[in-house]
C-alpha positions, 0 to 999 in steps of 0.5 A: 500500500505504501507503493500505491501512495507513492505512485498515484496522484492524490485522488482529489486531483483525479476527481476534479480532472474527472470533471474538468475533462467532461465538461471541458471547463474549469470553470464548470468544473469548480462550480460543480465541484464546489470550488474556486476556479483557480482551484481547479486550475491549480490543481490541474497543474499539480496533477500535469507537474507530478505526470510529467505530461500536459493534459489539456491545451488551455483555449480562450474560455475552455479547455481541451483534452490532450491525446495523451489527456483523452486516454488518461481520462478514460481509465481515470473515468473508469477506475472512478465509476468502478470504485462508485459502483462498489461503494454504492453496493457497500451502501446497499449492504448495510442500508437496511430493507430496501430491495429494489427490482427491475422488472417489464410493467406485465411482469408487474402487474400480472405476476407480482401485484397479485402476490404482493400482499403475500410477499408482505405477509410472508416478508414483513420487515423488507420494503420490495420496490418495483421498478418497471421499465421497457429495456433492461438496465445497467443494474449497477450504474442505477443502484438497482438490485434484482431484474427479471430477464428472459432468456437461457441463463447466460447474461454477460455481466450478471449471475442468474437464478432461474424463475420459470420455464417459458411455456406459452399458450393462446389465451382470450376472454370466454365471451369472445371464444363464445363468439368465435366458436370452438377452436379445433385446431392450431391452424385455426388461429390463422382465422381468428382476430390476433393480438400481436406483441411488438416490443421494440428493446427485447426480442419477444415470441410472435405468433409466426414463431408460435405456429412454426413450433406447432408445425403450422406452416403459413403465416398468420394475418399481419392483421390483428391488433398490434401492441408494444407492450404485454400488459396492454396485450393481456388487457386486451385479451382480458376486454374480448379484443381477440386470441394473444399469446399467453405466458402461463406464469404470467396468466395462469391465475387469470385463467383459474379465476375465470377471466381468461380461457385456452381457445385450443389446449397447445403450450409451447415450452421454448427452451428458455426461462425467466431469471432473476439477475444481479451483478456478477460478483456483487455479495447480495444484500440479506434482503435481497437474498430473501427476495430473489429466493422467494422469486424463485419459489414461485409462490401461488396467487393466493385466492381472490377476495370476490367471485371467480368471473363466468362467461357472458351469456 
């Protein structure tokens, strides 16, 4: 450690050439940082004294990075961001209750709203936050602990703990099947009114890969209903709009209450899962440890206080 003081700048110094670098000024700078201009200058020319290398070409009202100040920058940026990146953890590890976890606005609202007064119950002492958002995040850049993500269990980055196989299956509201008619066969579909998932950050099943799984070889109608995000698809499932792809462990529950129905009995289980992800390496919170594991656990939606819905008639 000795030789770690002799050889690094005063990591003050690194901190202002942070942010006089960004901002290209010396004065943004200071005001920013809270300080002098002269400051900032002064300790600037400390820092290129003890280097031995001139950082920035000092211009009219700004300043510039040097090649060899643009590189330096770069790594001095990063070792910052690494080290903010660790304490905000640290923080997290020692601040208490709070869990906060990154999920899709469908994962919200049909999957953990209706468990949340169980989590609660079974959780009482930790305050779980949902964060909903429509592209996964940088978890650790926005101090976020757990995410919910799809895919094979290999995240770059991130260590994983799988949730639920996907299994997808047709779903629609029991008065638009008895409108429609009973449904046969897969090929069927094609002649019913479709309600399409069009996500414009993640890759999500269309009803094209649905049929090709089911060996239906033609394309459905490009027609339909088309929306950009589930909780809007299974909305509109749920108000008779038409047949939508139904992940069960989002839309199980619904079916049990009456609210949807299975137009034709075929699940696709596609390879793949959904997981709860967390920074690779970070030593998880207790908190967020009890979250994550109860995840995982997949607990039942517990019975509803009112009436499961019939079928219009």
């Amino acid at each position: 450690m000795n030789l770690l003081r002799t050889q690094l700048p005063p990591l003050n110094a690194l901190v202002i050439f942070e942010a006089a670098g960004r901002l290209a000024s010396f004065t943004k700078a200071a005001r920013e940082l809270n300080m002098t201009q002269a400051a900032v200058s002064y300790g600037m020319k400390q820092l290129e004294r003890a280097l031995g290398i001139a950082l920035f070409r000092r211009e009219h009202q700004r300043v510039r990075l040097t090649e060899d100040g643009r590189r330096y920058h770069q790594d001095v940026t990063l070792a910052l961001e690494h080290i903010r990146r660790s304490t905000e953890t640290l923080r997290r590890s020692q601040s208490g209750t709070h869990v906060t976890l990154s999920c899709s606005t469908a994962f919200a609202s049909w999957w953990m709203l209706p468990r949340l007064a169980l989590f609660r119950q079974d959780n009482p002492g930790i305050d779980l936050r949902l964060q909903t958002t429509d592209k996964d995040i940088d978890l650790g850049a926005e101090g976020v602990s757990l995410a919910i993500r799809r895919g094979d269990g290999r995240y770059l980055g991130y260590d994983a703990m799988k949730m639920v196989d996907e299994a997808i299956i047709p779903i629609c509201s029991p008065a638009y099947l008895e409108r429609a008619g009973p449904i046969g066969a897969v090929a069927d579909l094609k002649k019913q009114r479709l309600i399409h998932l069009d996500e414009p950050f993640r890759p999500r099943p269309s009803w094209a890969d649905y049929f090709r799984a089911m060996n239906v070889s033609a394309a459905p109608d490009a027609g339909g209903l088309h929306l950009n995000d589930y909780a809007l698809v299974v909305g509109a499932a749920l108000e008779g709009q038409g047949i939508a792809l139904g992940w069960r462990h989002q839309t199980d529950h619904l079916v049990v209450r009456g609210l949807l129905t299975h137009p034709i009995e075929r699940a696709w289980v596609t390879g793949l899962a959904f997981h709860i992800v967390w920074p690779h390496g970070v030593v998880l919170a207790a908190e967020a440890e009890i979250v994550r594991d109860w995840l995982a656990g997949n607990p039942p939606v517990p019975a509803p206080a009112w009436p499961a819905a019939t079928a219009a008639r």
